[in-house]
N, C-alpha and C positions, 0 to 999 in steps of 0.2 A: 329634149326629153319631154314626154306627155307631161302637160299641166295636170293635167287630173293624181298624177302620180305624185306630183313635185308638193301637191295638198297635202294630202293623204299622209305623205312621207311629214312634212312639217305638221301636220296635224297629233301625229303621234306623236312625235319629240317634242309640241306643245303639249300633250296633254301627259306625258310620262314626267314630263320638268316641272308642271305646276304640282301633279301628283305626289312628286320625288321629296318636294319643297314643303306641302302637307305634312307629309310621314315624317320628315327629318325635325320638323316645329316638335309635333307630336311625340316622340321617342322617348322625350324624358317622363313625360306624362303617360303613357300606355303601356313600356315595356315591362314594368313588375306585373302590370295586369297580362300582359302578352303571354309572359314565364308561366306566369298561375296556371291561365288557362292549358298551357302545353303540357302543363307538369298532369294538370286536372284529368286531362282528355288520356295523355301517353300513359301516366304512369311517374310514381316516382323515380325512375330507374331511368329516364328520357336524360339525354344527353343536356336537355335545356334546363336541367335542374344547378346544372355547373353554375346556369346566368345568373342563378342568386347570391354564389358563393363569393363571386367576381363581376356584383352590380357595378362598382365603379367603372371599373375595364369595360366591361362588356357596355357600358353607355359611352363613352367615350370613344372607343372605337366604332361602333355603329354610325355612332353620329360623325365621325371623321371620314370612313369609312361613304359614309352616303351624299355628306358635301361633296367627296371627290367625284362619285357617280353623276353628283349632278351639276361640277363642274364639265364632267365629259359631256354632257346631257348640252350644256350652255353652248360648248365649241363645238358640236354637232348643228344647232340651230343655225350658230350662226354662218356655217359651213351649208349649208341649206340652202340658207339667205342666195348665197352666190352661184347656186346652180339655178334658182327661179330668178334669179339674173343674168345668166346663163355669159359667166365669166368666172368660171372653177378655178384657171389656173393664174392665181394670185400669191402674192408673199402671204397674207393674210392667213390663208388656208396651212400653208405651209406651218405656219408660227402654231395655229388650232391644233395639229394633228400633230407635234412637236408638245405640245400641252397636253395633250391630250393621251401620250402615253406615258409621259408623267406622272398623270393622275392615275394612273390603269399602275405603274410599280407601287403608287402610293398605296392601295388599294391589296395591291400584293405581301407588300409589306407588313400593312393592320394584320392581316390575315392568316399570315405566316408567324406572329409575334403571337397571335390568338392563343394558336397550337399548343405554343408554350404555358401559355397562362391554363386553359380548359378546351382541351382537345377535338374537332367535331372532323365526322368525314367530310362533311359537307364544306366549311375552311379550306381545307387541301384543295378540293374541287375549282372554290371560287377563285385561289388562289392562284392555282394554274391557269386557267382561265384566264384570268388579268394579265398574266404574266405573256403571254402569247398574245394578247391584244394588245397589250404595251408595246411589244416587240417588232406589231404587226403595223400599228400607229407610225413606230419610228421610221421603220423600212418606208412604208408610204409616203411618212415627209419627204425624204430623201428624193422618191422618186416624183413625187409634185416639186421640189424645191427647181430639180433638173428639166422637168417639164415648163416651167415657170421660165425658165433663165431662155429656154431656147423658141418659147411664146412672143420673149422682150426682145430677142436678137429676131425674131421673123416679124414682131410689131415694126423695126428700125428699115426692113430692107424692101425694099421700094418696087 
């Protein structure tokens, strides 16, 4: 694959993970000011006026919520790592993307539990989303897992 791509690509998943890592530090410190402003800008009537009702929840899951993003963020990286070493089909990968939808149900889950507490469209949206990346993650391991095994058996044969 182009080098210049294999950057480019690690370059954003470095600079989305260091980003990711900022905001989630940040969260307990900005998001009343975050609420304020939305409420300030929309209107009292904005669905973001729920996040003050349900500060604890709504910090809690944000931040639960964002570690797993950037746990996916980390198995992304380091899945990276082994195409700019250009040996993809590893157990390694397998175990990432096995993680990695994991973290995409966890993320469904928050999200889905949201609903219950204070209602948004935007929850449902992200929810299914994760849910279908989850899904999509696992299916993948599977087919890296089988790709892997018959890499080991054509590495053996002579």
């Amino acid at each position: 694959m182009d080098s210049r791509l294999n950057n480019f690509v690690k370059a954003i998943l470095d600079l989305c993970f260091y980003f990711g890592l900022v905001v989630i530090v940040t969260v307990p410190f900005f998001l009343k000011h975050a609420v304020k402003l939305a409420i300030y800008t929309l209107g009292e009537s904005t669905e973001y006026s729920a996040i003050n009702d349900h500060y604890g929840y709504a910090l809690v899951s944000i931040m639960i919520a964002g570690i797993a993003a950037l746990l996916i963020l980390y198995e992304l990286r380091k899945m990276m790592k082994t195409v700019t070493d250009d040996n993809c089909f590893v157990d390694a990968n397998v175990k990432s993307l096995y993680r990695m939808g994991t973290y995409a149900f966890i993320i469904t889950g928050i999200k889905l539990l949201r609903c219950f507490v204070y209602f948004t469209p935007a929850a449902v949206v992200i929810a299914g989303v994760f849910l279908f990346a989850g899904l999509f993650s696992k299916v993948l391991a599977r087919v890296f897992d089988r790709a892997v095994r018959y890499k080991q058996e054509n590495d053996l044969t002579i």
